[in-house]
C-alpha positions as CSV (number, residue, x, y, z in Angstrom):
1,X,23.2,-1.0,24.1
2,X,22.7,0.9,26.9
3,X,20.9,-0.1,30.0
4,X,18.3,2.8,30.1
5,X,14.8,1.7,29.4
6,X,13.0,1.2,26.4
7,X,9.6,3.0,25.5
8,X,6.8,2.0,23.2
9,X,4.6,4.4,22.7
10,X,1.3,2.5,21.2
11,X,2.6,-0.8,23.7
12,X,-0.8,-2.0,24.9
13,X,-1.7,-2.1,21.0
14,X,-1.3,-5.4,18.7
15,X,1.7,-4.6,17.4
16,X,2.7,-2.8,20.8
17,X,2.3,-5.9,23.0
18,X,4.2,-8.3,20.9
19,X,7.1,-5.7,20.4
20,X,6.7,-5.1,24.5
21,X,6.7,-8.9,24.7
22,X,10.2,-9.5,22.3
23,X,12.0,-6.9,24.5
24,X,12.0,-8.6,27.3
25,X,12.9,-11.5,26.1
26,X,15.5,-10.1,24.8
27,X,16.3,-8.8,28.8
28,X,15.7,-5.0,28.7
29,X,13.7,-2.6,30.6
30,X,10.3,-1.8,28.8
31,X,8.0,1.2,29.4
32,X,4.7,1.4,27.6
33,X,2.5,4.3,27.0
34,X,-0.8,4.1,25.5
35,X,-4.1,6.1,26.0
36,X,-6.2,2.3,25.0
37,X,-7.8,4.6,22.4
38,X,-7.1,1.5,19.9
39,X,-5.1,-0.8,22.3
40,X,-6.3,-2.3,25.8
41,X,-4.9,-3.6,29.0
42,X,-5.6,-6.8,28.2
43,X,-2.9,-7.0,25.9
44,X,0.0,-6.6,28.2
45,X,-1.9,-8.0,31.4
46,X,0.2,-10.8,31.8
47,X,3.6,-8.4,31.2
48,X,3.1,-6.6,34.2
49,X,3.9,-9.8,36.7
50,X,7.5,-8.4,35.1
51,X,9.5,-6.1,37.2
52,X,11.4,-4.9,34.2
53,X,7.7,-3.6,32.6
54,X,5.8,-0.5,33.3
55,X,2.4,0.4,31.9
56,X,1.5,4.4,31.4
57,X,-1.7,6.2,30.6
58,X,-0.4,9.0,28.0
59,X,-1.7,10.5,24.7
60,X,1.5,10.9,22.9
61,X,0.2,15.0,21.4
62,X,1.2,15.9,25.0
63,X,4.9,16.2,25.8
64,X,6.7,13.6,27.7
65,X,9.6,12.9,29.8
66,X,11.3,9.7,30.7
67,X,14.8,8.2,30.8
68,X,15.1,6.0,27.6
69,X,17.6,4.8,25.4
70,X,15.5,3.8,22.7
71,X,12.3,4.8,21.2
72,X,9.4,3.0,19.4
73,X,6.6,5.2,18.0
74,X,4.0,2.9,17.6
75,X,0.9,4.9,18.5
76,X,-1.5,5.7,16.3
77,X,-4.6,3.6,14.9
78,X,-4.0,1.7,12.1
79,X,-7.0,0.8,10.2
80,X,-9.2,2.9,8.5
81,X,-12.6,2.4,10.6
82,X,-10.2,3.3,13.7
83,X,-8.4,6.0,12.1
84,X,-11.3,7.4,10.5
85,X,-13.2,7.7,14.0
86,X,-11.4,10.7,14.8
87,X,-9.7,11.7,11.5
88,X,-8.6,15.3,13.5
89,X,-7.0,13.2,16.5
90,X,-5.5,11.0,14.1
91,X,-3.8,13.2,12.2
92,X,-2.6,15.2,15.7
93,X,-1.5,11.5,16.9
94,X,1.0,11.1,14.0
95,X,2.1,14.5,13.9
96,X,2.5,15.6,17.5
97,X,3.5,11.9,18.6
98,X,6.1,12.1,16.3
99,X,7.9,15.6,17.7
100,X,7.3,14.6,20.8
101,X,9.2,11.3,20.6
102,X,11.7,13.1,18.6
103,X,12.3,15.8,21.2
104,X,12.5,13.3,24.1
105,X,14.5,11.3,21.3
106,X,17.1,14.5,21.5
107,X,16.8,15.4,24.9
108,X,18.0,12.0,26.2
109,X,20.3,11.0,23.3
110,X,18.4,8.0,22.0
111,X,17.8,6.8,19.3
112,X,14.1,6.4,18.0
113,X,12.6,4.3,15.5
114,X,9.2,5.9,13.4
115,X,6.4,3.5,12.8
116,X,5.3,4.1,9.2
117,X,2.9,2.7,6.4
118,X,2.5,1.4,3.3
119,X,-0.3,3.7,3.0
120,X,2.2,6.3,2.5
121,X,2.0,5.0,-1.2
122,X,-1.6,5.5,-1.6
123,X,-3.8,3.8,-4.5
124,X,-0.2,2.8,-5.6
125,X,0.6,3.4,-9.5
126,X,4.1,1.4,-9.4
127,X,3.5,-2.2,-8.2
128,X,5.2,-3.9,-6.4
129,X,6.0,-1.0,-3.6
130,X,10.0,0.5,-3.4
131,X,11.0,2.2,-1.1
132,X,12.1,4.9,-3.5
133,X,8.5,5.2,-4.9
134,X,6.5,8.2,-3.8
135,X,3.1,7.3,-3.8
136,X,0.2,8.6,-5.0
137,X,-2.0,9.8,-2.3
138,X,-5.6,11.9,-2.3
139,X,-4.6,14.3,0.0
140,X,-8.0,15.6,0.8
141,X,-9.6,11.6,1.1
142,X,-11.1,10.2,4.3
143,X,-8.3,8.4,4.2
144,X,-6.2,11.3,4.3
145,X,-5.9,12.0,7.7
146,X,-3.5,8.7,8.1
147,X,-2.0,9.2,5.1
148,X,-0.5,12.5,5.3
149,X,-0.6,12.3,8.7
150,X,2.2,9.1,8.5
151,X,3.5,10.8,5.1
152,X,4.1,14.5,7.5
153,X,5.8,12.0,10.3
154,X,8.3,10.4,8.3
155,X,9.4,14.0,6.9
156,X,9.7,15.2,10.6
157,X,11.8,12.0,11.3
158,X,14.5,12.9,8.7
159,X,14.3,16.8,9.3
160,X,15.7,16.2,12.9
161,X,18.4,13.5,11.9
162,X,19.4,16.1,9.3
163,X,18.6,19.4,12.0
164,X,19.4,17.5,15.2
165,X,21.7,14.9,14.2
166,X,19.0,12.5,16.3
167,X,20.2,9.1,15.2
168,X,16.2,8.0,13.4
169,X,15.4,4.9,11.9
170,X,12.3,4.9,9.6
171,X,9.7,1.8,9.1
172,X,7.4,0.8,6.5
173,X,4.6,-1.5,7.7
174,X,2.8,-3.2,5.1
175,X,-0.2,-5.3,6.4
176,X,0.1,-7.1,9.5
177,X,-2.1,-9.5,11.5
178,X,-1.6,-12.0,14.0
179,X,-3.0,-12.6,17.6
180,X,-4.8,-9.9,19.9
181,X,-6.2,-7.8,16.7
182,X,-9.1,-6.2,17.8
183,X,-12.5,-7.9,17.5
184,X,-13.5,-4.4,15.7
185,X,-10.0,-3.7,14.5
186,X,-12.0,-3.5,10.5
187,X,-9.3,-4.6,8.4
188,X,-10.1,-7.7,6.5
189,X,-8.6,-10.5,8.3
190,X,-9.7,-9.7,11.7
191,X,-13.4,-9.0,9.9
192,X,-13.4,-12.5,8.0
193,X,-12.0,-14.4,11.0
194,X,-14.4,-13.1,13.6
195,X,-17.6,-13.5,10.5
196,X,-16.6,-16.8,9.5
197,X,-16.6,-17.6,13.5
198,X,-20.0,-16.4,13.9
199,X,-21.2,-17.9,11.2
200,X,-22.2,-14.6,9.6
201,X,-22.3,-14.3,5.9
202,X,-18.1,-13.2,4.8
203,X,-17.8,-9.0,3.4
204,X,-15.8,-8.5,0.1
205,X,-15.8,-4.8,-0.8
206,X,-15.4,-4.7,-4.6
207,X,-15.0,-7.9,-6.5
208,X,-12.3,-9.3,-4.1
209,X,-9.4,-9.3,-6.8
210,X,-7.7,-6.4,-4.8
211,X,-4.9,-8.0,-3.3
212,X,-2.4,-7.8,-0.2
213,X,0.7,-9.0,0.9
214,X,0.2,-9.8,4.9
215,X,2.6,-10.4,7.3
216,X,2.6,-12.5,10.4
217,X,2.9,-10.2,13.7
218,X,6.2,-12.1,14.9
219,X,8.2,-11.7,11.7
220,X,7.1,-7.6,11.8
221,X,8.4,-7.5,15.2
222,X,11.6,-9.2,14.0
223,X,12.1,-6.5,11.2
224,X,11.1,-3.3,13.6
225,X,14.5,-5.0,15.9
226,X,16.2,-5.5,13.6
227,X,16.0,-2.1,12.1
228,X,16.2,-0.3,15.4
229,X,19.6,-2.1,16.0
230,X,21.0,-1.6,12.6
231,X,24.1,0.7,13.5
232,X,23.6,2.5,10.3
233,X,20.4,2.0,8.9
234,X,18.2,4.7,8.8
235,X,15.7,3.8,6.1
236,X,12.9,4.2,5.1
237,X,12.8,0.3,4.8
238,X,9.5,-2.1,4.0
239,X,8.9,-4.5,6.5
240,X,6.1,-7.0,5.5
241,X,5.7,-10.3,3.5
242,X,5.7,-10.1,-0.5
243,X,3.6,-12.7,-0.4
244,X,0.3,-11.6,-2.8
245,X,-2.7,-12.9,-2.3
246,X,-6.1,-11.7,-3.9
247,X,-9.2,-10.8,-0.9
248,X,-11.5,-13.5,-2.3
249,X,-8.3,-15.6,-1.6
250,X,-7.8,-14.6,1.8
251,X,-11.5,-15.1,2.3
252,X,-11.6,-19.1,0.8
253,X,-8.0,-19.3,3.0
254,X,-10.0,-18.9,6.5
255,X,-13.2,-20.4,5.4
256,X,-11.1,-23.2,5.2
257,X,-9.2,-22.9,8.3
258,X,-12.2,-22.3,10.3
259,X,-14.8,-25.3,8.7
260,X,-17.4,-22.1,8.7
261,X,-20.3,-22.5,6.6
262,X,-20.7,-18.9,5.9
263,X,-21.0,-17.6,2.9
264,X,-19.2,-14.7,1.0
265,X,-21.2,-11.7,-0.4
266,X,-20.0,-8.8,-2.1
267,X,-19.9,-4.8,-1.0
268,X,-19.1,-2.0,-2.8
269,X,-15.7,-0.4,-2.6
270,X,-14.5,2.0,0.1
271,X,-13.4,5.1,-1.1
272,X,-9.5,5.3,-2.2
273,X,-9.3,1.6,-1.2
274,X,-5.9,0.7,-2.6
275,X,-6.4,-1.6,-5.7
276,X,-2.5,-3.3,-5.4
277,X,-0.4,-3.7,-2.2
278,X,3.1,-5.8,-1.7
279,X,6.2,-4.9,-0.6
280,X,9.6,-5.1,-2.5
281,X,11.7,-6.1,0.5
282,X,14.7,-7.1,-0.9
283,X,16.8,-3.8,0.7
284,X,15.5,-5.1,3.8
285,X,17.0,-8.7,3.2
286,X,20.0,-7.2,2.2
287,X,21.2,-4.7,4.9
288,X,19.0,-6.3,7.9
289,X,18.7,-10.3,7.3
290,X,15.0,-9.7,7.4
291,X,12.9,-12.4,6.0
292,X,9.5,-13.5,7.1
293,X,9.1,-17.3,8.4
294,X,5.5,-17.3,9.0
295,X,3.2,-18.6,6.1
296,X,0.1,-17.3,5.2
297,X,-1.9,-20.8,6.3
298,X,-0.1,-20.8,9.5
299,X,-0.3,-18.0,10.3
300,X,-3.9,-17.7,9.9
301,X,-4.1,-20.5,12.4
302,X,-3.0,-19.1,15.1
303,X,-4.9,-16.1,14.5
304,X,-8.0,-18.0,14.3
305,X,-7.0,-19.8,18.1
306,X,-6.7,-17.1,19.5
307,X,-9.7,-15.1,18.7
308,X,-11.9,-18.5,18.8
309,X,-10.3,-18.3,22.5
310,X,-11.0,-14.5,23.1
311,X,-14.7,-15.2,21.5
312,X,-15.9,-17.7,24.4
313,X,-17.3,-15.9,26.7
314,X,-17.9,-12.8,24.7
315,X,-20.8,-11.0,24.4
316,X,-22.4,-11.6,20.6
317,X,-21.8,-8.6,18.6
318,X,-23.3,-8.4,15.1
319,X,-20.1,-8.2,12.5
320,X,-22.6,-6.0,10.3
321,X,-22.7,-3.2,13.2
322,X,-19.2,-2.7,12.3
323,X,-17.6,0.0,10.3
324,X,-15.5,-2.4,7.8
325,X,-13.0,-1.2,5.1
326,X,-9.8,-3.5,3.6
């Protein structure tokens, strides 16, 4: 590999960080750009003690220039009460961030690596999730604006490998969780943690036999590398844990974890909420040696340590003033 730098766009994010984080462990030269629309300085504080690490203010929809050899696209929000903020500036996110990072990508010779979703397959109709499934997506939802927006993305990805010969590599991020989520971040495990902390009664929307398959931040990070230094590999490839688990599951899991006496009360669901959602990851196995380590129950406690950690100190914040979805 070469010794230029690598970027992250998106690295003071969760997923950002603890990519930022692997990177130099792994010895190389990290630059991270972020606007903190989503992510925060906090994050990477205690990466910047690390000469090989640089921290930039940039929105990715504005061009940008730097020497790199490799290319993360990691921003954009990822859950639907961040995403669904600024539904016009998420969609610009994931479609100008993209061409940007592509044209630097081209400019400089390096190879880049597209950030993806399994929400590209919608309220799924083929379960589990293949890579070679197409989804089925409301294009005019409120959840739309990721949706497409990460559906449009992935099509620009291949369009300049097949125009531009840009060596791409495309990523399929099922649910993810793991330490420095935000406390508002409104996806379900960050909401039960932080409600089951506070004692605060537990939100299912719908019945809570929706499921997901979530994996641990680490073992996503592992996949992403992985992917990126795949010398063939282009994708698109599902990274996340098949594990399946229902929401009222989840819910019982950190009630558990946490010795909260909360209780768990029931919400209507959000609109185009997926019903179904876990990855086949068996192409992933297979050309990358990707396999998550990380159990559900220990992951969960870590997660919980850190934001019982994050939580002293903290201003009290009703859960119930936040926008939730799952």
């Amino acid at each position: 590999m070469e010794t230029r730098q690598i970027i992250v766009t998106g690295g003071a994010g969760f997923v950002g960080s603890h990519l930022c984080e692997r990177l130099l462990r792994e010895g190389h030269e990290v630059l991270a750009l972020d606007n903190f629309a989503t992510g925060s300085p906090k994050n990477v504080a205690h990466l910047l003690k690390d000469t090989r690490f640089k921290l930039e203010v940039h929105d990715v929809i504005w061009p940008f220039t730097v020497a790199a050899s490799r290319i993360y696209n990691l921003a954009c929000p990822a859950s639907p009460p961040h995403y669904q903020r600024d539904p016009v500036q998420t969609t610009l996110t994931s479609v100008m961030g993209v061409l940007n990072g592509l044209l630097l990508a081209r400019r400089q010779g390096a190879r880049f690596l597209q950030a993806s979703t399994s929400e590209v397959y919608g309220d799924p109709e083929v379960h589990p999730q293949p890579e070679d499934y197409r989804g089925a997506v409301n294009p005019v939802g409120v959840r739309a604006c990721y949706d497409e927006g990460k559906r449009c993305a992935e099509s620009l990805t291949m369009d300049f490998h097949r125009v531009h010969a840009v060596e791409v590599r495309l990523a399929r991020i099922f649910n993810t969780y793991g330490p420095r989520m935000a406390f508002d971040d409104g996806r379900v495990v960050s909401n039960f943690i932080i409600q089951a902390l506070r004692g605060e009664d537990l939100t299912i929307y719908g019945d809570g036999s929706q499921t997901r398959s979530f994996c641990y931040v680490d073992d996503l990070v592992d996949g992403l590398v992985r992917l990126m230094e795949h010398p063939e590999e282009r994708g698109p490839v599902n990274l996340g844990n098949p594990g399946e688990f229902t929401v009222l599951q989840l819910a019982e899991e950190v009630l558990s974890l946490t010795g909260s006496g909360s209780r768990i009360v029931n919400k209507p669901l959000p609109e185009d909420d997926p019903k179904q959602r876990k990855p086949v990851i068996e192409h992933a196995k297979r050309v990358l040696g990707f396999s998550p380590r990380v159990p559900l129950r220990e992951g969960l406690a870590r997660t919980i340590a850190d934001f019982r950690a994050r939580l002293e100190g903290t201003p009290r914040k009703n859960s119930a003033e936040l926008l939730v979805s799952q």
